[in-house]
C-alpha positions as CSV (number, residue, x, y, z in Angstrom):
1,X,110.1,80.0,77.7
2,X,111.9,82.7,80.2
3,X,109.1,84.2,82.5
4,X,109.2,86.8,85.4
5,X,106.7,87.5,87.8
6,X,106.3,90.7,89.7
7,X,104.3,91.2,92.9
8,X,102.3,94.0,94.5
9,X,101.9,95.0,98.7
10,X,98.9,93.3,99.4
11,X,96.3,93.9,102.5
12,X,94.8,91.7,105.2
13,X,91.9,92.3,107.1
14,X,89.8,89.5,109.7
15,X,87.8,87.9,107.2
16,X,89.7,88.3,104.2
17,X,93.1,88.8,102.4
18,X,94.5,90.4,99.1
19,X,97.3,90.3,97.0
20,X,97.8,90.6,93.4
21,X,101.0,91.1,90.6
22,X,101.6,90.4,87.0
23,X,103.6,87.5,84.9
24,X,105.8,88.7,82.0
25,X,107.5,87.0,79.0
26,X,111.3,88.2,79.7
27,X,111.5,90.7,82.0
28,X,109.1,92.6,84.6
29,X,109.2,96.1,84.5
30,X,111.1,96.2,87.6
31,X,114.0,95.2,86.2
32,X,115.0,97.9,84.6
33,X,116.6,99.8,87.1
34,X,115.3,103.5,88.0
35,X,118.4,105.0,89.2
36,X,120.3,105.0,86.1
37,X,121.7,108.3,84.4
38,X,121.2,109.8,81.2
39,X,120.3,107.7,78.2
40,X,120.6,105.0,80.6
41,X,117.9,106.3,82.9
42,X,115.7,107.4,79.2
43,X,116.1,103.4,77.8
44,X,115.1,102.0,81.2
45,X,112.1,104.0,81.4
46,X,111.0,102.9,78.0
47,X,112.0,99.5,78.3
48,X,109.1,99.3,81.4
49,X,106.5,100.0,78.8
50,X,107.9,97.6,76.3
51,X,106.9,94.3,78.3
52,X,104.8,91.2,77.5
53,X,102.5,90.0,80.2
54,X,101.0,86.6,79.4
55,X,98.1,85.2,80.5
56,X,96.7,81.8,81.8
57,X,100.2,81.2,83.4
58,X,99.3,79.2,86.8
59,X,100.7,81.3,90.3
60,X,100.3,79.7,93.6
61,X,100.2,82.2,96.8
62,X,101.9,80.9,100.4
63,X,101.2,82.6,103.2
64,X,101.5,81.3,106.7
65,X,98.8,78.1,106.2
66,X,97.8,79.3,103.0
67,X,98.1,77.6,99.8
68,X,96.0,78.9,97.3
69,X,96.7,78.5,93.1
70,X,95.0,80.6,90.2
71,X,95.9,81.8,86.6
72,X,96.6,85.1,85.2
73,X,94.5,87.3,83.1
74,X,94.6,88.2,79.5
75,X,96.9,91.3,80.6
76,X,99.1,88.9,82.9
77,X,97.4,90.3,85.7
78,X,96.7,88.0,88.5
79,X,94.5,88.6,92.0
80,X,94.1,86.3,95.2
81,X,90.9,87.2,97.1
82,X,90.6,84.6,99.9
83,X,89.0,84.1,103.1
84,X,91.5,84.2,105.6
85,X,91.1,84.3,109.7
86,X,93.9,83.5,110.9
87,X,95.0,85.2,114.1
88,X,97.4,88.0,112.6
89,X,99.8,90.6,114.4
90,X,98.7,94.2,112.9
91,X,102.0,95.6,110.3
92,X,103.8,94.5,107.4
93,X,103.8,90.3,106.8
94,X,105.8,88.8,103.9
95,X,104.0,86.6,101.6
96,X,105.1,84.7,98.5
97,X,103.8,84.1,95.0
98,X,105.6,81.1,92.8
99,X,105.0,81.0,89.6
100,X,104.4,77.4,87.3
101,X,107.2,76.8,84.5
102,X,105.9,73.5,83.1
103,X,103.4,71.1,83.8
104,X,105.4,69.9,87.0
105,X,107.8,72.5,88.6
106,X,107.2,76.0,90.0
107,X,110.2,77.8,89.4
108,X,110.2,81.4,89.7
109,X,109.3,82.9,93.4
110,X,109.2,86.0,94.2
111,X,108.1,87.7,97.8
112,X,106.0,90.5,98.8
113,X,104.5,92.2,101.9
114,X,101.1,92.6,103.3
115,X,99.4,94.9,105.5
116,X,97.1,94.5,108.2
117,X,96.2,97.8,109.5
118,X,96.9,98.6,113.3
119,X,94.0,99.5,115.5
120,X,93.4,103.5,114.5
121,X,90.6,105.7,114.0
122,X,92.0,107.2,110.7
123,X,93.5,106.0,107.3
124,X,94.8,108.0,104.6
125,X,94.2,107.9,100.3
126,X,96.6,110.0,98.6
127,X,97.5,110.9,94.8
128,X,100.8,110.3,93.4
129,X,101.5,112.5,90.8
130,X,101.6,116.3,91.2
131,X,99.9,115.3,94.7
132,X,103.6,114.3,96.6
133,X,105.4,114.1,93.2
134,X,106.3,116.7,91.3
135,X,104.9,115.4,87.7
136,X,103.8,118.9,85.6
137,X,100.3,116.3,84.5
138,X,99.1,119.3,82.9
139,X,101.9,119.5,80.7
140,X,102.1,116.2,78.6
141,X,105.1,117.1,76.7
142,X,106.6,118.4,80.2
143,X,105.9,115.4,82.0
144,X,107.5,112.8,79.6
145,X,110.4,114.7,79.6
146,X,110.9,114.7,83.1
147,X,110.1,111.3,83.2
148,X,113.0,110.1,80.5
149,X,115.7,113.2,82.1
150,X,115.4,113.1,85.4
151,X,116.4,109.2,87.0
152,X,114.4,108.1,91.1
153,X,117.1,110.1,92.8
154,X,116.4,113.6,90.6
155,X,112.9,113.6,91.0
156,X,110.9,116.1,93.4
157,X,108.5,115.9,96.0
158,X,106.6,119.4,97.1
159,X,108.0,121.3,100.5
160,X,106.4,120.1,103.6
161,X,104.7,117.4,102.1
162,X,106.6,114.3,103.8
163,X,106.2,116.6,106.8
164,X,102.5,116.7,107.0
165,X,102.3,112.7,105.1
166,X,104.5,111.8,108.8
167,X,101.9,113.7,111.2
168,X,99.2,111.8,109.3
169,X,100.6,108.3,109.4
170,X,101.8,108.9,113.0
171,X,98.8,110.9,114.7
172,X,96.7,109.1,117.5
173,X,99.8,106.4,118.3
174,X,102.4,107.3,121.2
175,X,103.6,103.8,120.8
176,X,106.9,103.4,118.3
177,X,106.3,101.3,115.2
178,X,102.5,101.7,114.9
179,X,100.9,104.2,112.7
180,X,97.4,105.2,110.4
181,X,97.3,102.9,107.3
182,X,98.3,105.2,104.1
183,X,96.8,103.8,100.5
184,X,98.8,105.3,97.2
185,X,95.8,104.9,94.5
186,X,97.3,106.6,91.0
187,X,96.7,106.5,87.3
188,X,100.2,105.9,86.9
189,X,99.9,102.2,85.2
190,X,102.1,99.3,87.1
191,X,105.1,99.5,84.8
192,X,105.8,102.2,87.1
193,X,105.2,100.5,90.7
194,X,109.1,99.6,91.2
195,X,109.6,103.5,90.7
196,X,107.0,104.7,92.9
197,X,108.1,102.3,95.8
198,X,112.3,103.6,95.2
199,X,110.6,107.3,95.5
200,X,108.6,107.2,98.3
201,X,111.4,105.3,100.3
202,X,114.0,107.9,99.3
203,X,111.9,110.8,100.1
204,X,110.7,108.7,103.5
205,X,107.4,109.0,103.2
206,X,105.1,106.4,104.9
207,X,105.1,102.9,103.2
208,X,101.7,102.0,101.5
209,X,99.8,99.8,100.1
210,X,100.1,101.2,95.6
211,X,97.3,100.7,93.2
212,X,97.9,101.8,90.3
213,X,96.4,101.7,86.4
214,X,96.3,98.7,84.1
215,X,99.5,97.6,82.4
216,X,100.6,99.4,79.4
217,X,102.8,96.7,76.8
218,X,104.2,99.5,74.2
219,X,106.6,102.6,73.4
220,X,102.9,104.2,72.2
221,X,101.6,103.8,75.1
222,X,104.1,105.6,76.8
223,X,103.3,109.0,75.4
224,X,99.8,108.7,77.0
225,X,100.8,107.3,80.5
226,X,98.9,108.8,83.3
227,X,96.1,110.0,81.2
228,X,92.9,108.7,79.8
229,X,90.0,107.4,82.1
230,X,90.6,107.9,85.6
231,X,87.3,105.5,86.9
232,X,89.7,102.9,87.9
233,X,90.6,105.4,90.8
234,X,87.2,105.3,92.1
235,X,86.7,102.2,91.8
236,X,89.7,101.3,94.0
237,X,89.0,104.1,96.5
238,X,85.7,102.4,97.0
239,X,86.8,99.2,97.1
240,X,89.4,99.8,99.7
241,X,86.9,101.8,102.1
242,X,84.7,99.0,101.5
243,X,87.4,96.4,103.0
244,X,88.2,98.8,105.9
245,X,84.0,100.3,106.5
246,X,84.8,101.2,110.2
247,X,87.8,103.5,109.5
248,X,88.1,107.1,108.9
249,X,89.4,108.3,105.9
250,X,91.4,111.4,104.3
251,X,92.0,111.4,101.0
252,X,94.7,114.1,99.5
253,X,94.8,114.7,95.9
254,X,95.3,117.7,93.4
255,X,93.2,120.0,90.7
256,X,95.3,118.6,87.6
257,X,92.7,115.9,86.6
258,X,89.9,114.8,88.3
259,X,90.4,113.8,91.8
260,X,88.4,116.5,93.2
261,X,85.0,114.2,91.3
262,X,86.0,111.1,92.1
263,X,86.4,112.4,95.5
264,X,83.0,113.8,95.5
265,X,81.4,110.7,94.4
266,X,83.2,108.9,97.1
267,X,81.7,111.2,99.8
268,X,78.9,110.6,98.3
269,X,78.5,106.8,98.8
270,X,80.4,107.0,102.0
271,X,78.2,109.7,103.9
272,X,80.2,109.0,107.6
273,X,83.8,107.6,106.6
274,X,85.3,110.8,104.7
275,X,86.9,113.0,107.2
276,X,88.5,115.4,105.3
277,X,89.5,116.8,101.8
278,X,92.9,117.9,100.3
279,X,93.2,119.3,97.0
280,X,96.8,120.8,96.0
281,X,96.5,123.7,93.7
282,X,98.9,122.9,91.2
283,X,98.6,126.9,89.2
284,X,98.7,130.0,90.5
285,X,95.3,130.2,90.2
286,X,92.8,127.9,91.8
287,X,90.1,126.4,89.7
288,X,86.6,128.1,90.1
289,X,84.8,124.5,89.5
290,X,87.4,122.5,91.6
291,X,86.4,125.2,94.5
292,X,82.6,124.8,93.6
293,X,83.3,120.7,94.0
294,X,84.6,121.3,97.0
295,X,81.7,123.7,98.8
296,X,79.5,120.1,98.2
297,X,81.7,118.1,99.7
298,X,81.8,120.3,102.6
299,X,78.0,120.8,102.7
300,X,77.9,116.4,103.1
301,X,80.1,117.6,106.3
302,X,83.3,116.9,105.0
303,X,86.2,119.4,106.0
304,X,88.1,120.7,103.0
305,X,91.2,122.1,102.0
306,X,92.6,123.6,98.9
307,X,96.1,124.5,99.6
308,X,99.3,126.1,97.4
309,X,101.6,124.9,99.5
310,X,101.8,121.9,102.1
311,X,102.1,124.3,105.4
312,X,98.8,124.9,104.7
313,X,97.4,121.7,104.8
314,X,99.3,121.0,107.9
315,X,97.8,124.2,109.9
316,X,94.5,122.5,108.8
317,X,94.7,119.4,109.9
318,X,96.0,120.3,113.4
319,X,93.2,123.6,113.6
320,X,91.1,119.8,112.6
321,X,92.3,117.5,115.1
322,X,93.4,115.3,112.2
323,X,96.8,115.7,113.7
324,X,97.0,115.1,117.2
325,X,100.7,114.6,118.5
């Protein structure tokens, strides 16, 4: 049987270390290649949701005297959460996930990266869609198409936005190299990872760790991607403030679905780690209960800022002290 295995940025912290992917029968979504145009670029996009993960296949993790084996999920999803406290420099560290063909031989291997934050007093949660990337979430019918006719190197971010994601990553270190941690959490589902990763590189903003919604296998599900429940978001927001307790946080998101809750719940649980709010206003309009959401937030002592347009969000954060340099 012809397997593929695709793997995920992972995260590292003193006590403990993360990684996780997915096994497929044929190909992994990544293969299909994002850059394509036309009916290329439309086939390749479908083709991402028309995947078979399979499950109980056996995937062994090696990282520097780590050997650890497990088994994939019923969705082909696989996770490694391991003590680990090895002395490790802060940054990106490549790992490596092998994947068992038969009863004897591990055949497939694919690498990764991991991050282990450096020393900083902040940490940044962003949004994907209609948060840095121009997705019209509102608009399903709009938002497919865009998806299908517009390949990676079409797509839009919003003005100033990798602009004030760069002041963020790099306030608070003067020395070259190091920056604030940044966390992409998305209902986008994984068949859109390899995508995610091309975009954010193009449009240079920072590199993150990406956790995204649970695999979709069919052309049906498609036509609902992005939507449904968005709990999964809080869930991972929590967990990854819960891995990192001492750090500050910002989280940025938009009014298009329901960031603005889950935001408020996670102020919420986490009275002294939210610093600050962002909300893009995706309509001319703001939304009289988004703005509501975000007076309680700011009566838990949590700045807030619902912006149009990113300049704004940048005069915040400096007025702030969010951005320091």
């Amino acid at each position: 049987m012809k397997l593929d295995l695709q793997v995920y940025r992972g995260y590292v912290n003193d006590d403990e270390l993360i990684v996780f992917g997915h096994v497929f029968k044929s190909w992994a979504p990544d293969k299909y290649q994002a850059d394509r145009k036309g009916f290329k670029h439309a086939f390749a996009v479908l083709h991402m949701f028309r995947i078979s993960p399979l499950k109980n296949v056996e995937v062994q993790l090696r990282f520097k005297n780590l050997e650890v084996t497990t088994r994939t999920m019923d969705d082909g999803y696989f996770r490694f959460t391991v003590p680990f406290n090895e002395k490790l420099e802060s940054g990106w560290h490549e790992y490596q996930v092998i994947c068992k063909l038969d009863e004897v031989n591990y055949g497939i291997v694919e690498n990764a990266e991991l991050l282990k934050p450096y020393k900083s007093e902040l940490s940044i949660i962003s949004d994907i869609d209609d948060t840095f990337l121009i997705s019209h979430s509102g608009n399903i019918f709009k938002k497919l198409y865009v998806m299908l006719a517009r390949n990676v190197n079409k797509r839009k971010i919003f003005d100033d936005v990798a602009k004030h994601y760069a002041a963020l990553s790099n306030s608070g270190h003067k020395e070259k190299g190091k920056s604030n941690s940044f966390f992409y959490v998305s209902s986008s589902e994984w068949n859109l990872y390899d995508f995610i990763v091309q975009f954010s590189k193009l449009q240079e903003l920072p590199k993150a760790v990406i956790k995204l919604k649970d695999i979709k296998t069919g052309i049906s599900d498609f036509l609902t991607t992005g939507g449904g429940n968005h709990d999964h978001k809080f869930v991972k927001i929590k967990d990854i403030i819960s891995f990192y307790p001492k750090q500050q946080y910002v989280l940025l998101g938009d009014d298009s679905q329901h960031d603005a809750y889950i935001y408020e719940r996670i102020c919420k649980i986490f009275p002294l780690n939210i610093k600050a709010v962002y909300l893009r206003q995706t309509k001319r309009s703001s939304k009289r209960k988004i703005a509501d959401t975000l007076k309680n937030i700011e009566r838990m002592q949590v700045a807030t800022c619902y912006f149009r347009n990113s300049s704004e969000a940048i005069s915040h954060s400096k007025k702030l002290g969010i951005i320091v340099n």
